[in-house]
C-alpha positions, 0 to 999 in steps of 0.5 A: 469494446472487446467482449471480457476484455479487462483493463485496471487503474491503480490509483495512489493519489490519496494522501494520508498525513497520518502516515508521515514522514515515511510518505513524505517522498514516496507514495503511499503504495511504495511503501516497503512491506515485510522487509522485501515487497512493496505495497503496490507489488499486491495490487499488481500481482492481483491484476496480472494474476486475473489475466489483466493484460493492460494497467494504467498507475496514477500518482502525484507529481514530484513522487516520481523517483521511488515509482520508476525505481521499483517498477523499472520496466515492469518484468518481475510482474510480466509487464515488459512483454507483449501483450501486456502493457503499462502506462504511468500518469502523474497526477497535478493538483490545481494548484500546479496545474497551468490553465492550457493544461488537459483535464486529469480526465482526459488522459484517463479516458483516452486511455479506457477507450484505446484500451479497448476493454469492455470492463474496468477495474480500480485499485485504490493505495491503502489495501493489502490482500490477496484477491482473486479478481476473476471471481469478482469479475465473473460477479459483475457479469452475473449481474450485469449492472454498472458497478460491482465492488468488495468489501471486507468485514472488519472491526472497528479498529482496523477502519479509519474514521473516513472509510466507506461502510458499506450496508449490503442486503441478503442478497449481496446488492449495496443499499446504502453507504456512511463514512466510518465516523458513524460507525456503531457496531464492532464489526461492519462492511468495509469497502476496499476501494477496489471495484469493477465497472463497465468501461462505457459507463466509466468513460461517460462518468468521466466526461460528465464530471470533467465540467466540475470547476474542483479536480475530484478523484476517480475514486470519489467519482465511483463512491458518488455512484454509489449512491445512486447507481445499482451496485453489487457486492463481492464479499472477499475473506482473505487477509486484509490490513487496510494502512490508515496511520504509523500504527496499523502500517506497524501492525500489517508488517508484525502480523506478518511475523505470525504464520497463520497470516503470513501464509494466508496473505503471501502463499495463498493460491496466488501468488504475490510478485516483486522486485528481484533483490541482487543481494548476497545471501545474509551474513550471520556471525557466530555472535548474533542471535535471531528469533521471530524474525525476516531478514531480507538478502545482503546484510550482516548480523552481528548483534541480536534480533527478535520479532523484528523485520530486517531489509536488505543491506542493513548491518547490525553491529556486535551486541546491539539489539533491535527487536519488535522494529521494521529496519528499512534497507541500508540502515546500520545500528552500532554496537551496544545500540538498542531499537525496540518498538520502532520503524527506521526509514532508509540509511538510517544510522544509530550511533554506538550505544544509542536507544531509540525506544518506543511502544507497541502502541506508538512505535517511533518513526525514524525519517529517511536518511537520519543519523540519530547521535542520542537517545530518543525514548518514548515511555509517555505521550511525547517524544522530540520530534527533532530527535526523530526527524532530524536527517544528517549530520 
């Protein structure tokens, strides 16, 4: 292995119901992010921007359309040109997986070995930041132990309920993990599925779990090492939203509306790189009216939009209203149509006149490609789900 060289594994095969049905198709790191990034476009950026030269993406089988479609040939983040290189592998579950087929571990190992890296990074799919991965790198070094990994401390309602808590001496040595459920105080040490290791101990790991009979995860492979292994903490203090269910998906885009957070997540000193969009600038007639919000390129405002955030392509007709809602691209609300406190997944249509109406504490979620004909209102606990899924007419 070459002495500080560095490879990275992205990782989004965990997958989170409560985040359904706008994961029903894609995965969770694609999904869109203050109206024109997506949500690997983080991960990716911290790997390039920390001189990574080699990554290697993991998703499940069948989520393949929305992966090749954002990242393409890797240009908008440097990937497409020597030296720099990236690999994708679509990960099977037992259950579709034939007997003669290799390991899930094989392809990652090899990989680890050709790559020729003294350390490894892994990234996991739920975290949103900014992080500067030299520093944590230079933190491993220092310590030259297996495992070095980051945590952020963050409160009680930010951590879902099978997160790891990490318990961190003075000195920044890990001495011991729980799981959030047994989470007593307001405000404790989470661990943001991102760690760096050496890549000879990796590998090792990796073969010695390839006898389990059950396929188990990269990420938990590195959480049982924790446990038993020498492990160091890196303490990051940036902006942190870590997307566990609809509502905290919800609140990481709103925040994003607030310019303290807005700047510290996405013009810090590093900077964050996505997919170019080759839209027409947005059209703003003489009868809209905007305030508070982020409208991406290529759509036409004719209504009225406050605390909202708009993708591209989407058309908001005369008198409509849409405000503290996330408009995925290519929708179209009609005229006299109202939207608050909702999430509109792609193409998604509301008819002339229509309310879809929510809560800031239960926004309502409108599946890809639906054509809502009715007023779908949530003032109490239930709303029809046939209203909010029902997908073409």
């Amino acid at each position: 292995m070459k002495t500080n060289k560095t490879c990275a594994i992205l990782a989004d095969i965990k997958k989170i119901d409560d985040l359904l049905p706008l994961t029903t198709r894609r995965p969770v790191s694609l999904l869109p992010f203050d109206s024109i990034y997506r949500m690997i476009d983080f991960n990716l950026s911290n790997v390039i921007d920390a001189d990574i030269h080699s990554i290697y993406m993991i998703f499940n089988q069948g989520m393949t359309q929305s992966v090749i479609d954002h990242i393409s040939g890797g240009k908008e983040w440097n990937l497409s040109s020597l030296p720099n290189r990236y690999f994708m592998h679509f990960f099977e579950g037992l259950q579709e997986r034939e007997p003669e087929d290799d390991h899930y571990y094989d392809s990652v190992i090899e990989y680890i070995e050709k790559s020729d890296s003294e350390f490894t990074v892994f990234m996991g799919n739920k975290m949103l930041c900014n992080l500067d991965l030299s520093q944590v790198k230079n933190v491993h070094k220092m310590h030259r132990e297996d495992i070095t990994v980051v945590y952020k401390k963050m409160p009680k309602n930010q951590i879902a309920a099978g997160d790891i808590i990490l318990d961190i001496s003075k000195n920044g040595k890990v001495e011991g993990i729980s799981t959030a459920k047994n989470m007593e105080t307001e405000l404790d040490n989470l661990f943001m599925n991102i760690c760096i290791v050496k890549s000879d101990w990796l590998i090792q790991e990796l073969k010695k779990w390839r006898t389990n009979e059950d396929i188990v995860t990269i990420e938990d492979v590195l959480k049982d090492a924790m446990k038993s292994k020498t492990t160091w903490a890196f303490e990051y203090t940036g902006y942190l939203s870590n997307i566990f269910d609809i509502k905290s998906y919800y609140d990481a885009n709103m925040e994003m509306l607030e310019s303290t957070k807005f700047l510290s997540l996405l013009h810090s000193s590093k900077k964050i790189y996505m997919k170019n969009i080759n839209e027409v600038p947005t059209y703003y007639s003489k009868s809209s009216s905007v305030s508070n919000s982020q409208i991406a390129a290529g759509c036409l405002i004719y209504g009225n939009v406050s605390r909202s955030l708009i993708s591209s392509g989407t058309i908001i007709n005369e008198e409509a209203e849409v405000n503290n809602s996330i408009i995925m691209a290519k929708s179209t609300i009609k005229k006299n149509a109202i939207v608050r406190y909702a999430i509109l997944d792609k193409n998604v249509v509301i008819d002339e006149g229509v309310q879809v109406i929510g809560t800031s504490e239960k926004p309502i979620v409108i599946k890809k490609n639906a054509h809502i004909v009715e007023d779908v209102i949530q003032m109490e606990e239930q709303v029809d789900e046939s209203l909010i899924l029902h997908s073409g007419v």
